[in-house]
FIDRENRO-760514 format. One record per atom (N, C-alpha, C, O): residue number from 1; residue in three letters; atom name; x, y, z. Coordinates in pm, whole numbers, plus 50000, padded with zeros to 5 digits. Layout:
N
[NUM,"ALA","CA",[X,Y,Z]]
...
***
This chain:
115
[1,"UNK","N",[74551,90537,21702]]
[1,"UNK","CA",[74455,90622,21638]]
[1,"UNK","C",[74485,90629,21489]]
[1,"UNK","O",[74597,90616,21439]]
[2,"UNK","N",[74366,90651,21422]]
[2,"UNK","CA",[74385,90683,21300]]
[2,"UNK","C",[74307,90834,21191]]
[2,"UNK","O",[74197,90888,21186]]
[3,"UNK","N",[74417,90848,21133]]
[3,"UNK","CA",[74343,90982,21057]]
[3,"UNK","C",[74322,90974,20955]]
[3,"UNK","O",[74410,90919,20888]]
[4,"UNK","N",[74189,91026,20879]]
[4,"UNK","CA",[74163,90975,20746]]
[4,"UNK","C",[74114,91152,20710]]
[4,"UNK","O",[74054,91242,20767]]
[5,"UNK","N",[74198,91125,20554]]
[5,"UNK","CA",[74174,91267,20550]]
[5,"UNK","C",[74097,91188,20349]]
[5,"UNK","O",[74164,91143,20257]]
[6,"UNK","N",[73938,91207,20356]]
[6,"UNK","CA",[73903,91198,20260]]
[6,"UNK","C",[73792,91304,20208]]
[6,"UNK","O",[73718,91357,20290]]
[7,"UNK","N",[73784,91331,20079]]
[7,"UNK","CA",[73690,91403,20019]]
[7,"UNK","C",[73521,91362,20072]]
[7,"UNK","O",[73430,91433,20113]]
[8,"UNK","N",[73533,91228,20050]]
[8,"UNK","CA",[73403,91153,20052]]
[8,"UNK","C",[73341,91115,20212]]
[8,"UNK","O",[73386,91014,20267]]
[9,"UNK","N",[73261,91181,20267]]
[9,"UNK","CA",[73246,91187,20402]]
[9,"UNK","C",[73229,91025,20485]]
[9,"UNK","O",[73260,90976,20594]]
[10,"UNK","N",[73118,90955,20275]]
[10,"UNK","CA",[73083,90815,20341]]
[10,"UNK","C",[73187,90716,20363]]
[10,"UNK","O",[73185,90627,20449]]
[11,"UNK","N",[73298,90746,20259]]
[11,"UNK","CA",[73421,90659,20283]]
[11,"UNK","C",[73528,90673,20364]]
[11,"UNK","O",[73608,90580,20374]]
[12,"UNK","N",[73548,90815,20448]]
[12,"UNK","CA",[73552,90874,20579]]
[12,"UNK","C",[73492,90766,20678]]
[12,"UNK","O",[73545,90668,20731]]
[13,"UNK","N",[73381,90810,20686]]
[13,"UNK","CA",[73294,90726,20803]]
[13,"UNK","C",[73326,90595,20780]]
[13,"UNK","O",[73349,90539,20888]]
[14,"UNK","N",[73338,90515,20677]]
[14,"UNK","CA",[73376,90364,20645]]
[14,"UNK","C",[73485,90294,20712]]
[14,"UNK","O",[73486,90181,20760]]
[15,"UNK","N",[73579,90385,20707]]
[15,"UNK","CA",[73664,90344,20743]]
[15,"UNK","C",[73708,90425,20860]]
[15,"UNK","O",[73828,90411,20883]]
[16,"UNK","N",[73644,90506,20942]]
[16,"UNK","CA",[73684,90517,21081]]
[16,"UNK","C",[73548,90362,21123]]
[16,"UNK","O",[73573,90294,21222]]
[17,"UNK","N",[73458,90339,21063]]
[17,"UNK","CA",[73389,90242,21131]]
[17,"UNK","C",[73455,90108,21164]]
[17,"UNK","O",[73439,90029,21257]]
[18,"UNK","N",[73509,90110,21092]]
[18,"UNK","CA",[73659,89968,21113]]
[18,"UNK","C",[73729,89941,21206]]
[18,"UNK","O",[73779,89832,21236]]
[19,"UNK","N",[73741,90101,21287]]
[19,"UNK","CA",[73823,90110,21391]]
[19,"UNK","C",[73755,90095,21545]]
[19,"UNK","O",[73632,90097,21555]]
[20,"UNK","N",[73843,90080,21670]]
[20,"UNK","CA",[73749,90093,21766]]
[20,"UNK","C",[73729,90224,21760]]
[20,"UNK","O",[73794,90312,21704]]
[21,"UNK","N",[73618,90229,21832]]
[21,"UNK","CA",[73515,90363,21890]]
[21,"UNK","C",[73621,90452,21959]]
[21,"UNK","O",[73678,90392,22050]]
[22,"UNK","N",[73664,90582,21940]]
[22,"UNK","CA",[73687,90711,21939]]
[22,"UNK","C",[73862,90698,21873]]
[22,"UNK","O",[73942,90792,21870]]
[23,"UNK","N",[73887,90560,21826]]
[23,"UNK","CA",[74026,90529,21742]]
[23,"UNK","C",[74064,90624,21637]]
[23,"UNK","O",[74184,90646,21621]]
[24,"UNK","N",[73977,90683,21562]]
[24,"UNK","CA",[73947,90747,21489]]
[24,"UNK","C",[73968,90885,21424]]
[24,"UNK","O",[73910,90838,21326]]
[25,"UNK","N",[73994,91000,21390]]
[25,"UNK","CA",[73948,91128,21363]]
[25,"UNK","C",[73970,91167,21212]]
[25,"UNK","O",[74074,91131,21156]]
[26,"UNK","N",[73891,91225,21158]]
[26,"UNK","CA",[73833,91213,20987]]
[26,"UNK","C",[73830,91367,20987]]
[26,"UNK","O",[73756,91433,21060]]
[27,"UNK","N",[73922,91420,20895]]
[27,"UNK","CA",[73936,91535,20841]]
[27,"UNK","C",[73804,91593,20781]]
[27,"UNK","O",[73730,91525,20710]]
[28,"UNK","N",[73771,91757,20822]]
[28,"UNK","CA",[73663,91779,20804]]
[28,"UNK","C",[73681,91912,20696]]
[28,"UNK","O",[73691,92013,20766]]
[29,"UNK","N",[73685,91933,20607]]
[29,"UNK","CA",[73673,92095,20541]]
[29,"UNK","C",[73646,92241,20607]]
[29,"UNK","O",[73701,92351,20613]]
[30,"UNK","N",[73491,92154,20668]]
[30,"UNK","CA",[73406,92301,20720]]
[30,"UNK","C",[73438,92348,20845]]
[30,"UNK","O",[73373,92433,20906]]
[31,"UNK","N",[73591,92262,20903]]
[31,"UNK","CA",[73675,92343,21021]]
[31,"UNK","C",[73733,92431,20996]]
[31,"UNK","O",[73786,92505,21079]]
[32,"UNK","N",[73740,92450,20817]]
[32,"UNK","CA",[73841,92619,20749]]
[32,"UNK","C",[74011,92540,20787]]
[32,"UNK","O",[74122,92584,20754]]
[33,"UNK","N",[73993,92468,20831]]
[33,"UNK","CA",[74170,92423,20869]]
[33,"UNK","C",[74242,92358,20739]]
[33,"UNK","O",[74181,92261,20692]]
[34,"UNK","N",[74337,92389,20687]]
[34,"UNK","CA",[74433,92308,20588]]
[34,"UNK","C",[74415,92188,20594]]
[34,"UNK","O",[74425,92139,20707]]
[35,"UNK","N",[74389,92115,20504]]
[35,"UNK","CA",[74439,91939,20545]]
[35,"UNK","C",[74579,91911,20611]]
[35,"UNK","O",[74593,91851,20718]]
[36,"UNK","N",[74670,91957,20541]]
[36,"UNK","CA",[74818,91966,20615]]
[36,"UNK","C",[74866,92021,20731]]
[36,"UNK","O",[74977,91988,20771]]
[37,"UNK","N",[74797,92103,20794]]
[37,"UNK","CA",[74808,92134,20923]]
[37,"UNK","C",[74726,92077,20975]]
[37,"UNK","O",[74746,92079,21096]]
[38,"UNK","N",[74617,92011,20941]]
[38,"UNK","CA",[74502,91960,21046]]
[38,"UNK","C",[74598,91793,21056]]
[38,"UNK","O",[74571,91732,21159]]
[39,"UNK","N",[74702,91718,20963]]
[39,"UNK","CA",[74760,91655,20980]]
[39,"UNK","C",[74874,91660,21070]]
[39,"UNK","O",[74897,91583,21164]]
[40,"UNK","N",[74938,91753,21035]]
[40,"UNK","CA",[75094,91777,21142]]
[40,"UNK","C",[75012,91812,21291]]
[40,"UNK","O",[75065,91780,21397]]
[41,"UNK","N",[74904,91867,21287]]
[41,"UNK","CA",[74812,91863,21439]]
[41,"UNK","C",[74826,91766,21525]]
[41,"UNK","O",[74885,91750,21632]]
[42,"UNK","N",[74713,91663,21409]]
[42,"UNK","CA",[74713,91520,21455]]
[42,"UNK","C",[74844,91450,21498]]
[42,"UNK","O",[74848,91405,21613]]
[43,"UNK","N",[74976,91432,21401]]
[43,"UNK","CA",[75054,91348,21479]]
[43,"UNK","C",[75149,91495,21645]]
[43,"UNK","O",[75219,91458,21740]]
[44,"UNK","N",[75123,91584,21624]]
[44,"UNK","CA",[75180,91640,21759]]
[44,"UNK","C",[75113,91572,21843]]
[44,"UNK","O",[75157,91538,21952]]
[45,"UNK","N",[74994,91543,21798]]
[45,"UNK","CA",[74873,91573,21960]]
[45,"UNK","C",[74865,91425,21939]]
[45,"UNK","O",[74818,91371,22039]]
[46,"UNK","N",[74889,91357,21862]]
[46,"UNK","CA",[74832,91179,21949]]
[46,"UNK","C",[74899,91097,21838]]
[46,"UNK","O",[74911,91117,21717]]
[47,"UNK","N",[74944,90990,21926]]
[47,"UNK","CA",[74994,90840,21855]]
[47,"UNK","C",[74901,90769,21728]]
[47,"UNK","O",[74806,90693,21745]]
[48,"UNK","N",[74952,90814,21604]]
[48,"UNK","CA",[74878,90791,21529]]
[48,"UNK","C",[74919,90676,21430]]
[48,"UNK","O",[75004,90711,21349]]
[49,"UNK","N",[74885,90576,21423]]
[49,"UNK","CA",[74944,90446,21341]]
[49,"UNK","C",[74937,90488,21250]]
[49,"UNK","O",[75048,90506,21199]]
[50,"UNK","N",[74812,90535,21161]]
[50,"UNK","CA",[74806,90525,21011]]
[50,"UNK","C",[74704,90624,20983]]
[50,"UNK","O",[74606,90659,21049]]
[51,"UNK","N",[74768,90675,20822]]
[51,"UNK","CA",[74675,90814,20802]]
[51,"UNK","C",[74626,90701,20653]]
[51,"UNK","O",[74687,90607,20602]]
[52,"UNK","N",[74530,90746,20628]]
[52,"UNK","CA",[74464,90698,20520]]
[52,"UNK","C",[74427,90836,20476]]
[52,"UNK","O",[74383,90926,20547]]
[53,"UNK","N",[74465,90842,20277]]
[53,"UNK","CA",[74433,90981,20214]]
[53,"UNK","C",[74391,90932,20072]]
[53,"UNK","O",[74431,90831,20014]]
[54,"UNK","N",[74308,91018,20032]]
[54,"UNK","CA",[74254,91031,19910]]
[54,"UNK","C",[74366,91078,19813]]
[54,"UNK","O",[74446,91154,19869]]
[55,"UNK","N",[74387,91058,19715]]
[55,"UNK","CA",[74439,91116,19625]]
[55,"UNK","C",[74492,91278,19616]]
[55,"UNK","O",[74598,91341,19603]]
[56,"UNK","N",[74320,91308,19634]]
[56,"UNK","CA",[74351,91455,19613]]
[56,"UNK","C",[74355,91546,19712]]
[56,"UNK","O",[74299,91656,19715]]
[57,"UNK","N",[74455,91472,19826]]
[57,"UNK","CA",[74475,91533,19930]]
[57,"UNK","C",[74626,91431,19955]]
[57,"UNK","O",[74664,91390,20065]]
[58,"UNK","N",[74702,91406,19810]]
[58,"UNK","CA",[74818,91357,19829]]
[58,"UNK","C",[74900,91441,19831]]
[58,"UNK","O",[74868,91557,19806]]
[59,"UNK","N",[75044,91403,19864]]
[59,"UNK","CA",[75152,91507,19955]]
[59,"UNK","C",[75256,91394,19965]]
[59,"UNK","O",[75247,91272,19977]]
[60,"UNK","N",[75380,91501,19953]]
[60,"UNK","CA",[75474,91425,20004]]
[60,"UNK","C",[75522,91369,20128]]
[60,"UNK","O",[75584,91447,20201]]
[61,"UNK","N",[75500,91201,20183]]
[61,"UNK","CA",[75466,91223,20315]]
[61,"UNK","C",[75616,91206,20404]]
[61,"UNK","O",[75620,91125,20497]]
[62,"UNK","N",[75716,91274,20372]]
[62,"UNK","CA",[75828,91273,20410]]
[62,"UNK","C",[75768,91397,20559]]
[62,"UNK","O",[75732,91332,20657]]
[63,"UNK","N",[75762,91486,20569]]
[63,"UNK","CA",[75745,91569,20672]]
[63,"UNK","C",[75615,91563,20756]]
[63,"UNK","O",[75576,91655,20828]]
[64,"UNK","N",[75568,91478,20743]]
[64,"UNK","CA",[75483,91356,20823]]
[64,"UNK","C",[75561,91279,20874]]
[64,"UNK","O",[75577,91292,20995]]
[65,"UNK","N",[75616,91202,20824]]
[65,"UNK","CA",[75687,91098,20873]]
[65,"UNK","C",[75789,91161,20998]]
[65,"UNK","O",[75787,91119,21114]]
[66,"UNK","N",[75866,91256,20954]]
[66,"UNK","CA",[76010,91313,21034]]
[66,"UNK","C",[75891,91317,21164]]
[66,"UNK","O",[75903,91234,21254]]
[67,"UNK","N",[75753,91442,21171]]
[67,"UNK","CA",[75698,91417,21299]]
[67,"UNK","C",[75658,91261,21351]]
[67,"UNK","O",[75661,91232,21471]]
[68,"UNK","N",[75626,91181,21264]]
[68,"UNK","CA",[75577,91048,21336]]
[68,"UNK","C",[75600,90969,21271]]
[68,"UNK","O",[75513,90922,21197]]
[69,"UNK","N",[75773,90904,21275]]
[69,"UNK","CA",[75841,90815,21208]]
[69,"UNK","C",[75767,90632,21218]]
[69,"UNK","O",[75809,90529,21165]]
[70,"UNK","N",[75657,90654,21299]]
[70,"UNK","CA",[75596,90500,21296]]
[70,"UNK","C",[75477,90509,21243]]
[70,"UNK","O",[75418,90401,21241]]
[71,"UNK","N",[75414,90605,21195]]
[71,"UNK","CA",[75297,90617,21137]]
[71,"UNK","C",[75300,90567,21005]]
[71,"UNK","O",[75376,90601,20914]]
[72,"UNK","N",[75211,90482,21004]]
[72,"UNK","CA",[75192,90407,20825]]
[72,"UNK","C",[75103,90513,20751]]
[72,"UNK","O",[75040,90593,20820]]
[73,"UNK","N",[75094,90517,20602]]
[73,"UNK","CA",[75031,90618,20524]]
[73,"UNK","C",[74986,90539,20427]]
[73,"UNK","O",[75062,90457,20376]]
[74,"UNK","N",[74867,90549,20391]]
[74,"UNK","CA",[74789,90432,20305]]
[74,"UNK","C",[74717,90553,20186]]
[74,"UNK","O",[74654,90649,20232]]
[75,"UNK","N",[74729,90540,20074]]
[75,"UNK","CA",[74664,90636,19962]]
[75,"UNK","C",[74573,90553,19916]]
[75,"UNK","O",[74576,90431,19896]]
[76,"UNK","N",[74463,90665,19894]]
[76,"UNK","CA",[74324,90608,19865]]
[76,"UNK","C",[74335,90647,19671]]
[76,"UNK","O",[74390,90754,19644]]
[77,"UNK","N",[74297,90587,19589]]
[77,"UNK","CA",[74348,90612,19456]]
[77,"UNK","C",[74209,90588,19362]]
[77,"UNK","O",[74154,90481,19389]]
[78,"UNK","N",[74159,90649,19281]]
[78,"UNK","CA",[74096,90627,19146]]
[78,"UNK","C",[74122,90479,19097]]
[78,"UNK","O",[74219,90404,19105]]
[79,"UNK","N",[74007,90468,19049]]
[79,"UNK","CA",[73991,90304,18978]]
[79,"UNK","C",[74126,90333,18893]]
[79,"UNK","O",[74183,90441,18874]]
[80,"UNK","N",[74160,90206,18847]]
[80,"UNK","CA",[74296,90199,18769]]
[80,"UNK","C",[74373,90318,18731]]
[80,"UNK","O",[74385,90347,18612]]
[81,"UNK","N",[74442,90410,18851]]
[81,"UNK","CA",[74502,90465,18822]]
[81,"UNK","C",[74658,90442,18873]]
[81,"UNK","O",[74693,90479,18985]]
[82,"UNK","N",[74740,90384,18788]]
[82,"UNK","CA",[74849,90345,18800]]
[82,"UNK","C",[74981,90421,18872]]
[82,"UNK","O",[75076,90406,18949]]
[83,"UNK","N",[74923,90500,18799]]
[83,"UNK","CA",[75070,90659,18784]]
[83,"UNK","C",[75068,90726,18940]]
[83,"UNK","O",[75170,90760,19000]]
[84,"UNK","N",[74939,90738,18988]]
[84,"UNK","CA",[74923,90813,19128]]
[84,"UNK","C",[74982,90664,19222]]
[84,"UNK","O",[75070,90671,19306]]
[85,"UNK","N",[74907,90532,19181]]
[85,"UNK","CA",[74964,90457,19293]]
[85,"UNK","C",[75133,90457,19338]]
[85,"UNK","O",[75193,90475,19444]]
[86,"UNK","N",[75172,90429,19206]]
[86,"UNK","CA",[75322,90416,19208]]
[86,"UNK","C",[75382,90550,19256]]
[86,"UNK","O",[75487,90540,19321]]
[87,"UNK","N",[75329,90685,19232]]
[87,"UNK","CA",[75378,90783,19304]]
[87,"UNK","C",[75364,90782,19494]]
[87,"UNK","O",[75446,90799,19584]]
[88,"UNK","N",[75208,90750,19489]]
[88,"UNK","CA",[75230,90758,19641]]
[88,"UNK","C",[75297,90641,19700]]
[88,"UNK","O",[75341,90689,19804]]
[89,"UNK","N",[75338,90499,19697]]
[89,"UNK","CA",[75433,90435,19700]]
[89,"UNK","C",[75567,90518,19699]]
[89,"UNK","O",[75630,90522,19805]]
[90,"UNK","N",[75607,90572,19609]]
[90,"UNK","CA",[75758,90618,19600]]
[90,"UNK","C",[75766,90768,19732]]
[90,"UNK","O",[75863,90791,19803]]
[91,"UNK","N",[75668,90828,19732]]
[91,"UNK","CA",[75680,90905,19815]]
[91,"UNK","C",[75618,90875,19965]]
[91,"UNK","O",[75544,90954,20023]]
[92,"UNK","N",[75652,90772,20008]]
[92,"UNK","CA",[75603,90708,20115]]
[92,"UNK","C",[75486,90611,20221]]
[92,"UNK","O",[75481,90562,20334]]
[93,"UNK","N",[75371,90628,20053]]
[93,"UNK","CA",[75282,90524,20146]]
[93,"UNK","C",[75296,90391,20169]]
[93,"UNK","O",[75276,90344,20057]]
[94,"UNK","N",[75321,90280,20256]]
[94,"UNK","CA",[75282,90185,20287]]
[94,"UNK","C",[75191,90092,20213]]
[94,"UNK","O",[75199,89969,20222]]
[95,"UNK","N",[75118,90145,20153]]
[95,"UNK","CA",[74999,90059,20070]]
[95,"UNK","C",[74923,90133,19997]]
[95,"UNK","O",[74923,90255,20013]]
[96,"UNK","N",[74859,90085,19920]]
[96,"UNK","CA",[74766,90179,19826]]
[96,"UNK","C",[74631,90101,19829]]
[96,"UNK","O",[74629,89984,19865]]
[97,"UNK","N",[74490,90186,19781]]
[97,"UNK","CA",[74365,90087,19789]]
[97,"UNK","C",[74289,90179,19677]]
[97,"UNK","O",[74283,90300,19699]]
[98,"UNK","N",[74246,90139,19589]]
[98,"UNK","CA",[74243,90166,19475]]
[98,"UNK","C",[74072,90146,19497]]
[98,"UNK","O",[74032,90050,19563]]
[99,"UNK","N",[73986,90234,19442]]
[99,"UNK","CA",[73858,90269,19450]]
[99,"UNK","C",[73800,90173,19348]]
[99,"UNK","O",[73862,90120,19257]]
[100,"UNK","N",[73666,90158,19378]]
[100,"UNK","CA",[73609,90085,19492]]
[100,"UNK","C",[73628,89990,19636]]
[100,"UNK","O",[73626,89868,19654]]
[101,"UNK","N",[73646,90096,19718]]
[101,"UNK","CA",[73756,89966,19805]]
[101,"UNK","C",[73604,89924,19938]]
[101,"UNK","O",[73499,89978,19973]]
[102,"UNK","N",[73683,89792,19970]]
[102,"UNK","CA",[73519,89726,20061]]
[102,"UNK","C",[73605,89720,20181]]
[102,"UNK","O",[73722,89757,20188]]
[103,"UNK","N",[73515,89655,20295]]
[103,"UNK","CA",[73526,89699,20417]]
[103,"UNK","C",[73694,89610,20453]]
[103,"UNK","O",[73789,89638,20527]]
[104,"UNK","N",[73659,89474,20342]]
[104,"UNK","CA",[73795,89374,20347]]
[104,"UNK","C",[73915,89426,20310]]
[104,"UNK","O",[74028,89400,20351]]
[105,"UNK","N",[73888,89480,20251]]
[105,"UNK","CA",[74044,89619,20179]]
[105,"UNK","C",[74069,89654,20315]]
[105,"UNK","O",[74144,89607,20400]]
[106,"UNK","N",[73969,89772,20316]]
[106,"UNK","CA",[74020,89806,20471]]
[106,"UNK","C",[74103,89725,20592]]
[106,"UNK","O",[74214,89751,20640]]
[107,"UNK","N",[74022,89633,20618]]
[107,"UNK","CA",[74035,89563,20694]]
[107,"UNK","C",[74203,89482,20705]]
[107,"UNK","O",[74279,89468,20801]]
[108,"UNK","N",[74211,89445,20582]]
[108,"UNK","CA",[74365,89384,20520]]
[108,"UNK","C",[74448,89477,20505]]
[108,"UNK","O",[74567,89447,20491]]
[109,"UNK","N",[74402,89636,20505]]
[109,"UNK","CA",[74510,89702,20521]]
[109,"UNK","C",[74588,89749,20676]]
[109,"UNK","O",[74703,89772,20714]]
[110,"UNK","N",[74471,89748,20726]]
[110,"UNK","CA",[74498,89794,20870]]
[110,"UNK","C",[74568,89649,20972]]
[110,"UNK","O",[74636,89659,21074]]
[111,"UNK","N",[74521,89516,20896]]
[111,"UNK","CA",[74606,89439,20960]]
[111,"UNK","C",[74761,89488,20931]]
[111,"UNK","O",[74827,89527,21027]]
[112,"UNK","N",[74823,89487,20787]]
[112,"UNK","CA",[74930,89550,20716]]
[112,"UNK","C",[74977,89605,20808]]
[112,"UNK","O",[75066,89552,20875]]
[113,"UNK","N",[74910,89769,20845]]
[113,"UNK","CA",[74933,89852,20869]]
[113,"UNK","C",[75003,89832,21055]]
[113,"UNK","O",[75091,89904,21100]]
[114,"UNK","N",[74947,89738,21117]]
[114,"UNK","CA",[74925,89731,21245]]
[114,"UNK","C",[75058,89679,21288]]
[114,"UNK","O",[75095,89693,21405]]
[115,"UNK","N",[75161,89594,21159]]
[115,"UNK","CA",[75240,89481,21221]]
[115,"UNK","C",[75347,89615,21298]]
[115,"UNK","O",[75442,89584,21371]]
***
């Protein structure tokens, strides 16, 4: 399974569409739930390969990880923004995909993500 916790509902939906059918669950606002608890949720309650996050729902993903030491973390980043990539790198993501990203980004990350 995968959790995508993004601002943008369509790039949400984009990239749970990548996945198989109910693989999926996409962080919602209008549940009133924290992003960070609606995350530590997700890895209690299900085997989750990879969280994909927006920027501005970045975090240090060390206490993610301690709950689900095999889960990959992929940061979703602003057109050329350097400084956030290299941060979420240092603080644990797996990969970064830098906006405008297409379905092949995706796609090449989640192979990445899968080994």
């Amino acid at each position: 399974m995968m959790a995508i916790l993004c601002k943008s509902e369509t790039l949400g939906q984009e990239i749970a569409r990548l996945s198989p059918p109910g693989a999926s669950r996409t962080f919602d606002r209008a549940d009133g739930v924290e992003p960070d608890a609606w995350l530590s949720d997700c890895l209690r309650s299900q085997t989750v390969s990879a969280v994909f996050f927006e920027s501005c729902f970045f975090t240090d993903t060390a206490p993610f990880r301690a709950l689900s030491p095999l889960t990959r973390f992929v940061a979703i980043t602003p057109p050329e923004d350097q400084d956030i990539a290299r941060e979420a790198m240092a603080r644990g993501a797996c990969a970064v995909l830098q906006k405008p990203i297409t379905s092949e980004d995706v796609r090449g990350v989640l192979t990445l993500v899968s080994v």
